[in-house]
C-alpha positions in Angstrom: 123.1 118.3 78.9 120.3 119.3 80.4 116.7 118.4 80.4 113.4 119.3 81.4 110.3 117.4 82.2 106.8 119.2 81.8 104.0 117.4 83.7 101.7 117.4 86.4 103.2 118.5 89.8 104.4 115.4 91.8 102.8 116.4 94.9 100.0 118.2 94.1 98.6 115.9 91.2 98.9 112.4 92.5 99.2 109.7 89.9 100.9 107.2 87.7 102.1 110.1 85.0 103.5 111.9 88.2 105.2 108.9 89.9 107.2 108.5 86.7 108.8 111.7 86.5 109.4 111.2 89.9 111.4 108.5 89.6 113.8 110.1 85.8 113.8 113.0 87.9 115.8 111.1 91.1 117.8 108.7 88.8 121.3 107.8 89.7 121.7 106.5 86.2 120.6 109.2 84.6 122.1 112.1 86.7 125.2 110.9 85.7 125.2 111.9 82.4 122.2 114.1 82.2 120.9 117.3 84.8 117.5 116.8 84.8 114.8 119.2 86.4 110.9 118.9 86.2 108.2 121.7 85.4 104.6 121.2 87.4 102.2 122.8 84.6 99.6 121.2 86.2 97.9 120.4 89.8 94.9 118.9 90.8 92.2 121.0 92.3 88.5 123.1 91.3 88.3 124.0 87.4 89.4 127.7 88.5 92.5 127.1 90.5 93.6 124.6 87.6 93.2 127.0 84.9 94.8 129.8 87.0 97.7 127.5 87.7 98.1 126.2 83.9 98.1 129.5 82.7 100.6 131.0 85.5 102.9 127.8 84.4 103.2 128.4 81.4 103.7 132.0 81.9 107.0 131.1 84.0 107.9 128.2 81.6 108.3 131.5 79.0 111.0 132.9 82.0 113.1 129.8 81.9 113.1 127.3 78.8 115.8 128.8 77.0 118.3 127.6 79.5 117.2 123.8 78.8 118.8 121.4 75.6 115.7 119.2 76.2 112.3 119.0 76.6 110.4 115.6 77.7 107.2 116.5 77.7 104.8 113.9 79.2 101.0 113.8 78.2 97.4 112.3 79.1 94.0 112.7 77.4 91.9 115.7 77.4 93.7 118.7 78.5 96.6 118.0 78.9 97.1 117.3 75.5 95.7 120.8 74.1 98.0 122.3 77.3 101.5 120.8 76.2 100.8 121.7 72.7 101.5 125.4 73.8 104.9 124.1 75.2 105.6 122.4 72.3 105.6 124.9 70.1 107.8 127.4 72.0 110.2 124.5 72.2 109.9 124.1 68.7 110.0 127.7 67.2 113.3 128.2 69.8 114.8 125.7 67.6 115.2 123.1 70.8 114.5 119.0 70.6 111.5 117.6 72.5 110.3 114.3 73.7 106.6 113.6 73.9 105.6 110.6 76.0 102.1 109.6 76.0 100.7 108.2 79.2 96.9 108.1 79.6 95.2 105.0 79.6 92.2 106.4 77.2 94.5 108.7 74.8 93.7 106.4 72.0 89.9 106.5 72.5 90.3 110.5 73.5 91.9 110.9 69.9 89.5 109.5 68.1 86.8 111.4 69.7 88.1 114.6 68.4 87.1 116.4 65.7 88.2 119.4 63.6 90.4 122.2 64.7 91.2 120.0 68.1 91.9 117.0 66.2 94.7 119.2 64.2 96.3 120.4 67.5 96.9 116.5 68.7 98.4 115.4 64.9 101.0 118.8 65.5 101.6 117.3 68.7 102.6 114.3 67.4 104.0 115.9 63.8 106.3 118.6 65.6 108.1 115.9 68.6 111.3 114.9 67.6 110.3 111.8 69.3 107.3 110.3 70.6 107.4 107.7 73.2 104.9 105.2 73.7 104.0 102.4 77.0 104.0 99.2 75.3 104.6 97.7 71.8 100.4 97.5 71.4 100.5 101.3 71.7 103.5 101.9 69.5 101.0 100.0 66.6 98.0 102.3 67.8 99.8 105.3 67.6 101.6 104.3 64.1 98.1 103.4 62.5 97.0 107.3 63.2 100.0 109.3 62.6 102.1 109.3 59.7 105.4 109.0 61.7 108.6 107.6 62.5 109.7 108.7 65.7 107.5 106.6 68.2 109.9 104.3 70.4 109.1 102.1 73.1 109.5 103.0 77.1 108.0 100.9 79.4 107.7 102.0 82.9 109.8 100.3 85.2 109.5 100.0 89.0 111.8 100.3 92.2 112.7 96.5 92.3 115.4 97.0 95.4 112.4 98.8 97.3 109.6 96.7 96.2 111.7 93.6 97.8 110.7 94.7 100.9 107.0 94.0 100.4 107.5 90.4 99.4 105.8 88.3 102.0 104.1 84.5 102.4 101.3 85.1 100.2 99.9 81.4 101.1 99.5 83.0 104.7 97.8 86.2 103.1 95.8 84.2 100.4 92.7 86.1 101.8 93.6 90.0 101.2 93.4 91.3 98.2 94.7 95.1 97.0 93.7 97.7 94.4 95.9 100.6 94.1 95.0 104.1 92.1 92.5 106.1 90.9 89.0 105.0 92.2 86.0 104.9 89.7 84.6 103.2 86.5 87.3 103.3 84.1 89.3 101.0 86.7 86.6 98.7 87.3 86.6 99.8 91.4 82.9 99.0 90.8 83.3 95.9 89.3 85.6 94.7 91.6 82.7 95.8 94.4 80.0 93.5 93.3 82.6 90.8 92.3 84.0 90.9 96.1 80.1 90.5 96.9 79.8 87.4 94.7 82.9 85.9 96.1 81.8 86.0 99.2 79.3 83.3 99.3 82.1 80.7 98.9 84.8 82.8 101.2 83.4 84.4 103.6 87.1 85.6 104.9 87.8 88.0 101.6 89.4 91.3 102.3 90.0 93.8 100.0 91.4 97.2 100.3 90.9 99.8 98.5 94.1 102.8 97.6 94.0 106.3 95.8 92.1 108.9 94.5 89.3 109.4 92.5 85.5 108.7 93.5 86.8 107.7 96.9 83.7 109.0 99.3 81.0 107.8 96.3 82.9 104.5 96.8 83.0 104.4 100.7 79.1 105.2 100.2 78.8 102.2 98.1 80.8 100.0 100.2 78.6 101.1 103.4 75.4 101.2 101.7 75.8 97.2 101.1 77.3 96.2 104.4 81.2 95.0 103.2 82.7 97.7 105.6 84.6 94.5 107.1 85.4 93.3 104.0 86.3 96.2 101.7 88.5 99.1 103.4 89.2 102.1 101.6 91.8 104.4 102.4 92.1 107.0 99.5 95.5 107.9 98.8 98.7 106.7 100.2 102.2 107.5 100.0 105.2 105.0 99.4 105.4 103.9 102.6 101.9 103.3 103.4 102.1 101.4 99.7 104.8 99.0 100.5 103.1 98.3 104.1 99.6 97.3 102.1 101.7 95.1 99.7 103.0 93.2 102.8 99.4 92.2 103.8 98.2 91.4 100.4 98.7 88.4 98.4 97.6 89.6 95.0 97.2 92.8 93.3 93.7 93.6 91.6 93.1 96.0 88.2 89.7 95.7 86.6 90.4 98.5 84.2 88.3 98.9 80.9 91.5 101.3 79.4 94.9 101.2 80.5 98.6 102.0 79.2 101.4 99.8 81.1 99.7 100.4 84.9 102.4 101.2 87.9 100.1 99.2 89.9 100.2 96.2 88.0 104.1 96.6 87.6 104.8 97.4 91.7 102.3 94.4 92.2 104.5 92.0 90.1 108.1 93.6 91.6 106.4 92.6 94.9 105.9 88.8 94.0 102.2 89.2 94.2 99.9 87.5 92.0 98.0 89.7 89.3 94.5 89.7 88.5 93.3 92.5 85.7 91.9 92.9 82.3 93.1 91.8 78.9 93.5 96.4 77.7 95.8 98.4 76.6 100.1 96.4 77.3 98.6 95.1 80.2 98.7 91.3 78.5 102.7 91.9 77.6 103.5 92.4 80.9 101.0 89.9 82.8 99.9 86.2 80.7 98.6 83.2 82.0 101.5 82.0 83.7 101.9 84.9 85.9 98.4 86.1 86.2 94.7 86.3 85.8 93.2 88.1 82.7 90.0 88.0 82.5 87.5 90.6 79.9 86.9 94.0 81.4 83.3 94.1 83.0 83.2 90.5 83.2 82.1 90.1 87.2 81.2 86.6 87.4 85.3 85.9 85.9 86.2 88.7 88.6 84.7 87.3 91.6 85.7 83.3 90.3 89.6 84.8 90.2 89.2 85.8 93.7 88.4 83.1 94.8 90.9 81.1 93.0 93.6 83.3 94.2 92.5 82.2 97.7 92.3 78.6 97.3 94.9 77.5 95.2 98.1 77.4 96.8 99.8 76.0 93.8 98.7 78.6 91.7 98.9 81.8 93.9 102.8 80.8 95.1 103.8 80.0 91.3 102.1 83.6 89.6 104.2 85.1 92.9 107.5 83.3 91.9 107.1 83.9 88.1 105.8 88.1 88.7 109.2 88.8 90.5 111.4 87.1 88.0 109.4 89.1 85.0 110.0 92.1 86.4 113.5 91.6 87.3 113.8 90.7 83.8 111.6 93.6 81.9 110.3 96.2 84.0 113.3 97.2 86.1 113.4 101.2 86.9 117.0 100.6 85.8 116.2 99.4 82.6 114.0 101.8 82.3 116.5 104.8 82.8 118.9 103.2 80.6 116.7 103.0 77.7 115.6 106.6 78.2 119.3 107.3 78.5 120.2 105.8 75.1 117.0 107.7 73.2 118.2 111.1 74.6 121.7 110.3 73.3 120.4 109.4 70.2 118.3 112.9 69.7 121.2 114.8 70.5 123.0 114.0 68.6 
């Protein structure tokens, strides 16, 4: 059989959504039993160059479809929603099964923000999928209560646990250094985490926290200069995988201050690693992270920010136990393996 994933291009549109498809795309599991190629309809860049591209994609998607048995077509918020709509119903009217997964961390607030004639194009989306696939059982619920289906199924995202080994360190002997991954701005809390590393630092003058992705990276390094934490705040803007797994080495716990989230990679790859969590009770963040394995703590709460810092780097106990517990979760749950066998069994299912 054979399948084809529509998304954003996984090396011109950085991100979570693209790391995923990444990783169906390379599946041994998978490519056993499935030939599975991906479609870029998107790329990050100026407004013109990503309308130009978007509408040149979908121009070649018309070329080539018909060849495909399967469509998983993998959307965010905004745009991309009113762009994959257009797929969807070429899919659709060539009488072909599609999967629509829903990734972006604010879909749910993005939905209910729409209105009218837009509002009709995202209940189609949903209408017309064959199935709809959604991060965590708290989203499945979401999505339920606004559209009258029942085709949504749970896929978590699932992480490399064989590579992610390799960045499991003595996190008592980097209790100090602390690491954020992905995109840089308000909706992850980067500034949050900036004034709560300033807090902090009364009590711990040795805090280090580094900073990894895209986003509002320059307004950020401003920020960071403009108060004097250059030694204590680095930020790199965005890594690959190797550069990743070398940060998670140095770092003793992951940080994600995010006021909306899905299931984040970060959070996940943190865990994999035998780091210890700190992040924000939103979105399937608290079914993959609780109090025995991490820090949750209300989005924009600082003062809770800057006191789990400093907990992280002061309680042995406490940082080596959320460590020990994070890699046994996600050997247990969030396996990439998992992961592709589920995804596995739903396209057997729709096949047939």
């Amino acid at each position: 059989m054979k399948v084809l994933m529509i998304g954003p291009s996984e090396t011109k549109a950085p991100g979570g959504m693209a790391a995923v498809i990444r990783g169906i795309r390379e599946s041994g599991l998978l490519g056993r039993e499935f030939e599975i190629h991906s479609f870029p309809s998107y790329i990050d860049g100026s407004l013109p160059l990503r309308l130009f591209y978007s509408a040149w994609a979908y121009f070649r998607f018309q070329w080539c479809f018909e060849k495909y048995d399967l469509f998983h077509i993998h959307v965010a918020e905004r745009g991309s929603t009113f762009r994959k709509s257009f797929y969807l119903k070429t899919v659709k009217r060539a009488g072909k099964k599609a999967v629509v997964h829903i990734h972006g961390a604010e879909y749910l607030d993005f939905y209910d923000s729409l209105e009218g004639r837009r509002k009709q194009i995202a209940d189609d989306l949903f209408c017309q999928a064959d199935l709809v696939l959604a991060l965590s059982e708290s989203w499945k619920k979401e999505l339920e209560s606004r559209f009258p289906i029942d085709t949504c199924r749970i896929l978590c995202n699932g992480v490399d646990l064989a590579e992610l080994e390799g960045a499991v360190t003595d996190n008592w002997e980097h209790r100090n250094s602390f690491l954020m991954l992905g995109r840089m701005g308000e909706r992850k809390g980067t500034y949050d985490l900036i004034d709560a590393v300033e807090l902090a630092l009364r009590q711990n003058p040795r805090l280090k926290v580094c900073l990894a992705g895209d986003g509002e990276v320059e307004k950020v390094r401003a920020l960071v200069a403009g108060r004097g934490l250059e030694e204590h705040i680095t930020v790199t803007g965005w890594i690959g995988r190797k550069e990743k797994l070398a940060l998670l080495q140095k770092a003793a716990t992951v940080v994600l201050p995010s006021y909306h989230e899905g299931l984040p990679m970060s959070v996940l790859e943190g865990m994999a690693a035998g780091k210890a969590i700190i992040s924000t009770t939103v979105g399937g963040i608290p079914e993959a992270v609780t109090g025995e394995n991490g820090i949750l703590i209300k989005p924009g709460d600082v003062p809770a920010l800057a006191e789990s810092l400093l907990r992280c780097s002061s309680d042995r106990g406490l940082l080596l136990s959320m460590a020990q517990k994070n890699r046994e979760r996600a050997e247990e749950l969030f396996g990439i393996q998992r992961m592709h066998r589920n995804l596995a069994q739903y396209y057997r299912q729709l096949m047939q």
